[in-house]
C-alpha positions as CSV (number, residue, x, y, z in Angstrom):
1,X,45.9,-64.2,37.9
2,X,44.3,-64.4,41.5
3,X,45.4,-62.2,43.9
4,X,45.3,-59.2,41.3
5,X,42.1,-59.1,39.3
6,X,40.3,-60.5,42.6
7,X,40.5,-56.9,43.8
8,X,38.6,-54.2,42.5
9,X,40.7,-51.8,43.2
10,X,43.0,-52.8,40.4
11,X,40.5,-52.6,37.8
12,X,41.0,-48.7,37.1
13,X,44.9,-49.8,37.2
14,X,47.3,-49.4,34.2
15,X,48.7,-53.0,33.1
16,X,52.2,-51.8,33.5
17,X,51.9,-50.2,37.0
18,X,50.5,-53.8,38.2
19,X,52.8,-55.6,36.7
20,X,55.6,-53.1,37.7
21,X,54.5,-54.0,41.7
22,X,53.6,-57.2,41.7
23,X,56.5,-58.5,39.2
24,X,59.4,-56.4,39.1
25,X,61.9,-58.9,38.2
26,X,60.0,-59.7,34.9
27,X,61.5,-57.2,32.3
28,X,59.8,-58.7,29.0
29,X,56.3,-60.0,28.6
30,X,54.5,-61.4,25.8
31,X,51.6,-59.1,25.5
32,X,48.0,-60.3,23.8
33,X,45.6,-58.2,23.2
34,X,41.9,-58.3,23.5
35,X,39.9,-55.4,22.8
36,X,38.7,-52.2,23.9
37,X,35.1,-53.4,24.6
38,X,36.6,-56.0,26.8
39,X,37.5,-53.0,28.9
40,X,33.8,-52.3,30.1
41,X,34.0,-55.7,32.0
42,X,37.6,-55.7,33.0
43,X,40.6,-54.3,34.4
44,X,42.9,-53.3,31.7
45,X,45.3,-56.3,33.1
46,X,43.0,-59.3,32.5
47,X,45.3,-62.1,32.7
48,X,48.9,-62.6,34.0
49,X,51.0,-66.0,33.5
50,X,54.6,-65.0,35.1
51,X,55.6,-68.7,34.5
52,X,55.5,-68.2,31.1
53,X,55.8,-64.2,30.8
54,X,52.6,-63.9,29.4
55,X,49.7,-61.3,29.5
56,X,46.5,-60.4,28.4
57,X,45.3,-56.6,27.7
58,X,41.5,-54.9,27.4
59,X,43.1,-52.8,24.9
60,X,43.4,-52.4,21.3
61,X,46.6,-54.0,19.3
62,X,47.7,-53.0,16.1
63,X,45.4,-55.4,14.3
64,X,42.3,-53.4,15.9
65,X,43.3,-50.3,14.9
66,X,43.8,-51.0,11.4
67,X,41.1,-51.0,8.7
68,X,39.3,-54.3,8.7
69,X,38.5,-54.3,5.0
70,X,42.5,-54.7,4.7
71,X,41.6,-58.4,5.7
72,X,38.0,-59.5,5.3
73,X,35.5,-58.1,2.2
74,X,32.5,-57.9,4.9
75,X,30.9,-57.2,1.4
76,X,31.3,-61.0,0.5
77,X,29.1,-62.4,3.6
78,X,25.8,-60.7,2.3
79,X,24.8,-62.9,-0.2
80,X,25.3,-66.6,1.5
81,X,23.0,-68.9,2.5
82,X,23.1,-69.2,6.6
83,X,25.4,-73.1,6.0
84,X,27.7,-71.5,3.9
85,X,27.6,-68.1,6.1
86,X,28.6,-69.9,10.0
87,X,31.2,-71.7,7.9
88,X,32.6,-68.7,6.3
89,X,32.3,-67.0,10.2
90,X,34.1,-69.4,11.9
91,X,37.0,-69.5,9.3
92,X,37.1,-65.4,9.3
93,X,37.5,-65.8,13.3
94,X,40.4,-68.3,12.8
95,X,42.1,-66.1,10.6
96,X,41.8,-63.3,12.8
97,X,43.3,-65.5,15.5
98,X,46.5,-66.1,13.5
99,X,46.4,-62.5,11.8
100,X,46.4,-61.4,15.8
101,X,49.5,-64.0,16.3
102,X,51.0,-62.1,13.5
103,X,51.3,-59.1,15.5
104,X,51.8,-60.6,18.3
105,X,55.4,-59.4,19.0
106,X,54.8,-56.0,17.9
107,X,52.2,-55.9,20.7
108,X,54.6,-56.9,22.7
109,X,57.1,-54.8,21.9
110,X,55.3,-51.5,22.4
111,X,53.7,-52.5,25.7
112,X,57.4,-53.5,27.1
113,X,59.1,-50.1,25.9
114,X,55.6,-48.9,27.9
115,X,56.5,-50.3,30.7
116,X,59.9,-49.0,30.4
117,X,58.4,-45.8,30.5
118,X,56.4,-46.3,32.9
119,X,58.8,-47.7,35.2
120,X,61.6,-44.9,34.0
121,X,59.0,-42.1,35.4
122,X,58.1,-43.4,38.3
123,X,62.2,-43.6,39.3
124,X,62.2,-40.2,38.2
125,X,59.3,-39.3,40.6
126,X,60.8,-41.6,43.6
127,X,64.1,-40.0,43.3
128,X,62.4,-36.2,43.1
129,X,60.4,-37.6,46.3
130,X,63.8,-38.7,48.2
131,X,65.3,-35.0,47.2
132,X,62.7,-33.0,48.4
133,X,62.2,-34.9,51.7
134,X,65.7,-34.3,52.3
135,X,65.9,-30.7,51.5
136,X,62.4,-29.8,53.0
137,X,62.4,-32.0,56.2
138,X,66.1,-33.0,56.6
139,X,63.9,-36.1,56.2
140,X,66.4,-39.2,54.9
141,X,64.3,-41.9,53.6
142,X,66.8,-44.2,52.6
143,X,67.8,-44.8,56.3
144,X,64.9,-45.0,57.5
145,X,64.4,-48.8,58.8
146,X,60.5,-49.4,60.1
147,X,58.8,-50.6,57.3
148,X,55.6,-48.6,58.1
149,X,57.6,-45.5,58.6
150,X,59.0,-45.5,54.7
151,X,55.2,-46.0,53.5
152,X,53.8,-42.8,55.1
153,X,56.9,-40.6,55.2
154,X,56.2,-39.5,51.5
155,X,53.0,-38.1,53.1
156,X,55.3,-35.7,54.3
157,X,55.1,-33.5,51.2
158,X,51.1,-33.2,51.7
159,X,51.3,-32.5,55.7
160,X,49.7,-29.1,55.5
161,X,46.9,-31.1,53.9
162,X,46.8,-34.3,56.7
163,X,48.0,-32.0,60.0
164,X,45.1,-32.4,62.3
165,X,42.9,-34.7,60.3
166,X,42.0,-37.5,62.4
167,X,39.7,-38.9,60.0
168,X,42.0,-38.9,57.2
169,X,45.0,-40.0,59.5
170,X,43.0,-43.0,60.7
171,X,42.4,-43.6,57.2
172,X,46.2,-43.7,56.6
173,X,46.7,-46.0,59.5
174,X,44.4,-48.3,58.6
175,X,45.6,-48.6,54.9
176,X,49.6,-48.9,55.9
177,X,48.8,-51.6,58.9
178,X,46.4,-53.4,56.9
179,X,43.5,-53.7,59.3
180,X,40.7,-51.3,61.1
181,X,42.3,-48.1,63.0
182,X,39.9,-45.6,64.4
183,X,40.7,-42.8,67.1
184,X,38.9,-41.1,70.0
185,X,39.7,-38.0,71.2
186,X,39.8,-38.3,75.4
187,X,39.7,-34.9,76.2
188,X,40.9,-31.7,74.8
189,X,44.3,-32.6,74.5
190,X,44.8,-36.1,73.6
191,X,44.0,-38.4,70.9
192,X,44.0,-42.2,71.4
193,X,44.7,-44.6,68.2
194,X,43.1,-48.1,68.5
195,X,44.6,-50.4,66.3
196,X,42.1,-53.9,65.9
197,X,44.5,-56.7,65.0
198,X,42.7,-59.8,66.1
199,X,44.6,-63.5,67.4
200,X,47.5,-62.7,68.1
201,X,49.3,-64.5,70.6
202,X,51.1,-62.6,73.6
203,X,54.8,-63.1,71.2
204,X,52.9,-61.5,68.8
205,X,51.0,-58.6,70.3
206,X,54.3,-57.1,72.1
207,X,56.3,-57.6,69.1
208,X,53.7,-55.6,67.1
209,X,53.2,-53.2,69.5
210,X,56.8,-52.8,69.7
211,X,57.0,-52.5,65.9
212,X,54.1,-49.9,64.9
213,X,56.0,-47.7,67.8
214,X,58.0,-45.7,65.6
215,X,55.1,-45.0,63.1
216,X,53.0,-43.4,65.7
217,X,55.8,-41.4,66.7
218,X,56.4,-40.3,63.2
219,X,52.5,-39.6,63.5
220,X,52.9,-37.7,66.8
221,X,55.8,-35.6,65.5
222,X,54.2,-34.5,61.7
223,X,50.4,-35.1,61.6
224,X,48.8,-34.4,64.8
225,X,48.4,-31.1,65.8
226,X,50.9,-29.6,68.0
227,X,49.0,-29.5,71.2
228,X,47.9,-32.7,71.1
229,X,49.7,-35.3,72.9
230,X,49.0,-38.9,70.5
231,X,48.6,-42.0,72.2
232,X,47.7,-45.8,70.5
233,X,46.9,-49.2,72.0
234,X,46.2,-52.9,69.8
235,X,43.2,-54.3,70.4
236,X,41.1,-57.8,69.9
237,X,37.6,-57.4,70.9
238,X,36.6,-60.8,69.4
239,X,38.0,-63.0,71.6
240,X,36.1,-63.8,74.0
241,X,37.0,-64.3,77.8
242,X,38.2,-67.8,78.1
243,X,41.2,-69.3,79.5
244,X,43.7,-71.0,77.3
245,X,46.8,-72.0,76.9
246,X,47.4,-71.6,72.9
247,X,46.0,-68.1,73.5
248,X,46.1,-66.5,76.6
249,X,44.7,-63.4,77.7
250,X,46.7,-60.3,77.6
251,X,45.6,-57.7,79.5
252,X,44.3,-54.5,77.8
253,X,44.8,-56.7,74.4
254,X,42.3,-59.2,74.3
255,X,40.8,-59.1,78.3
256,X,39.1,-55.8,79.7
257,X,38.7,-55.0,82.9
């Protein structure tokens, strides 16, 4: 599982949308289900084995939903002595196990045709997204090469919202570059972006200053108000000032004047 019930922003995620990102290629999984009170402690995607196309839900399968006295008289517990009672409990837990096997592929039947759906819908919405770009902005997304560029030009359809935020389109930087982007405003007219992306080597820093280049033009032309001339630099503030050869100093990157 690692890497997706680690973070807690998943928790409030659909199953079928992680799976959707994280494995696209998988289009059939074998679907177990816990329960709905394993919910208040979980994300609704509690396990995932894509080795073996396996997955575990905090949801309800058929067998929960379903009258219980169908498969156990609760009735016939009342009157046993506490030996005979644990027995009698753990042989009613392993026949719900294999009753829960039993439905097994039903499970998993109706949480693939969800993900179907789910997938299905959001084509639909990607597709309607592409469309109105292109008819609203003359904005083609499907050309569009800079990988930070094709996350945040959707935003386009919200820029009355974002135009002139700083705040929120620091936010937005920081989320699509994956690391701490704040902004000061040098004088009336101006805005500087200061990106903090830490060791990098002096390869590294041009090539990424080279590469984010196109977004903060995008971010210039669409989000920051007209009169406002937008400006960005990369900076490492944690290295300190000493002389190396495996890093050296880059001016106005990791060495201040």
């Amino acid at each position: 599982m690692s890497y997706i019930d680690k973070d807690p922003n998943n928790q409030e995620l659909l199953a079928e949308l992680l799976l959707s990102v994280y494995f696209p290629n998988v289009k059939s999984w074998n679907a177990a289900y816990g329960s709905f009170f394993s919910r208040n402690y979980s994300g609704d995607l509690r396990s995932v084995h894509p080795e073996t196309n396996k997955v575990t839900l905090s949801r309800n399968g058929l067998y929960d939903i379903l009258p219980e006295k169908m498969f156990f008289d609760v009735e016939d517990l009342r009157f046993r002595e506490s030996r005979d009672l644990a027995q009698r409990i753990d042989e009613i837990y392993e026949e719900e196990k294999n009753i829960k096997d039993y439905f097994l592929p039903l499970d998993s039947f109706f949480f693939n045709h969800s993900c179907q759906y789910h997938a299905t819908a959001a084509n639909l919405i990607d597709n309607e997204a592409k469309w109105l770009l292109k008819q609203l902005f003359d904005y083609d997304i499907e050309a569009e090469e800079n990988v930070y560029v094709k996350q945040i030009a959707p935003l386009l359809l919200h820029v009355t919202e974002i135009r002139a935020d700083l705040d929120l389109i620091a936010h937005i930087l920081s989320e699509v570059l994956d690391c701490k982007v704040d902004y000061q405003v040098n004088h009336q007219d101006e805005v500087l972006f200061v990106v903090h992306r830490w060791d990098l080597t002096s390869q590294e820093y041009y090539a990424f200053v080279k590469e984010i280049r196109p977004l903060f033009d995008f971010v210039a032309y669409w989000f920051v108000a007209m009169e406002m001339d937008c400006i960005y630099k990369v900076k490492d503030y944690h290295q300190p000032f000493i002389l190396s050869n495996e890093k050296p100093l880059v001016l106005d990157y990791n060495t201040q004047i």
